[in-house]
C-alpha positions as CSV (number, residue, x, y, z in Angstrom):
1,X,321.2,41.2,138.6
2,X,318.4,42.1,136.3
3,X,318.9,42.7,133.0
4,X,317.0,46.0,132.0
5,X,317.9,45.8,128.1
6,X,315.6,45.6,125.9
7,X,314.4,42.0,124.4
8,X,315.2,41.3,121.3
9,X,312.5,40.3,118.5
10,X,313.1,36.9,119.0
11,X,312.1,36.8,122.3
12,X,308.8,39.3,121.7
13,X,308.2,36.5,119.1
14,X,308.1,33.3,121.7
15,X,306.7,35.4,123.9
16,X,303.6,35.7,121.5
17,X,303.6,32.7,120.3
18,X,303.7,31.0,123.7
19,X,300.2,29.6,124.9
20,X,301.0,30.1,128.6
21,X,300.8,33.9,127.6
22,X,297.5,33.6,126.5
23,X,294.2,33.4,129.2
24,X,291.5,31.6,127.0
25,X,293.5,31.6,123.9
26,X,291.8,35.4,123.7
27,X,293.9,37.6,126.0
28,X,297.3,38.4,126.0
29,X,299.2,38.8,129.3
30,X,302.6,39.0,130.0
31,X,304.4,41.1,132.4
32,X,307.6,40.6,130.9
33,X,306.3,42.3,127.7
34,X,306.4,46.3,128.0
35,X,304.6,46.8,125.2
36,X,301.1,48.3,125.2
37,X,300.1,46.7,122.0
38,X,302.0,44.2,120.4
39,X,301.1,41.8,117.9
40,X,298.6,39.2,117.5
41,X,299.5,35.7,116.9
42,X,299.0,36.2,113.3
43,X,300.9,39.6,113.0
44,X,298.2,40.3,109.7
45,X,295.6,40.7,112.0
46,X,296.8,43.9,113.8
47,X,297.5,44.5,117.2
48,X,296.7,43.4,120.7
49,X,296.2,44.4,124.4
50,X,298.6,43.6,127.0
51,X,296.7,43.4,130.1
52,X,299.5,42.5,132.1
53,X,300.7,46.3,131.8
54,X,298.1,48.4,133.6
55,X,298.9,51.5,130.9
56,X,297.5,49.7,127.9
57,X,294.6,48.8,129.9
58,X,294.1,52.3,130.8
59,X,294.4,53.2,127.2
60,X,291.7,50.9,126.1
61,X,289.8,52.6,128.8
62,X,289.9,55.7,127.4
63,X,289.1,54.9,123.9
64,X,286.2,53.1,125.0
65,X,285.0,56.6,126.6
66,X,286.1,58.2,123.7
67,X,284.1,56.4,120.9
68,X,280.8,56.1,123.3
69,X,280.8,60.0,123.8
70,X,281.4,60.8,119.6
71,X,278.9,57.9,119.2
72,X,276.0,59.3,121.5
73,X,276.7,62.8,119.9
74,X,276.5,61.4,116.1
75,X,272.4,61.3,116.6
């Protein structure tokens, strides 16, 4: 049986800090992570991309669009 509860801090922490997690040492992805944008290695540095869950892909996606149509309009 799966356990559906949610991981605790712990674990989001070794799963960060895990190099397996890690393609190039640039790009987090885990599919056991839910998150859409947890922490970088070095939590002072802000936030990542999980691209192991196809939502916060999608959501980088979109913010991409976003900035390139206010940037093309800001001329």
């Amino acid at each position: 049986m799966e356990n559906d509860s949610e991981p605790s801090e712990e674990e989001k922490n070794k799963w960060i800090n895990n190099p397996d997690n890690w393609i190039w040492g640039l790009f987090y992805y885990n599919p056991k992570d839910k998150r859409l944008f947890p922490p970088k290695r070095i939590k002072e540095f802000g936030y990542t991309t999980n691209f192991a869950n196809p939502n916060s892909v999608f959501a980088i996606i979109i913010l991409i669009v976003i900035l390139t149509v206010v940037g093309r309009h800001m001329h």
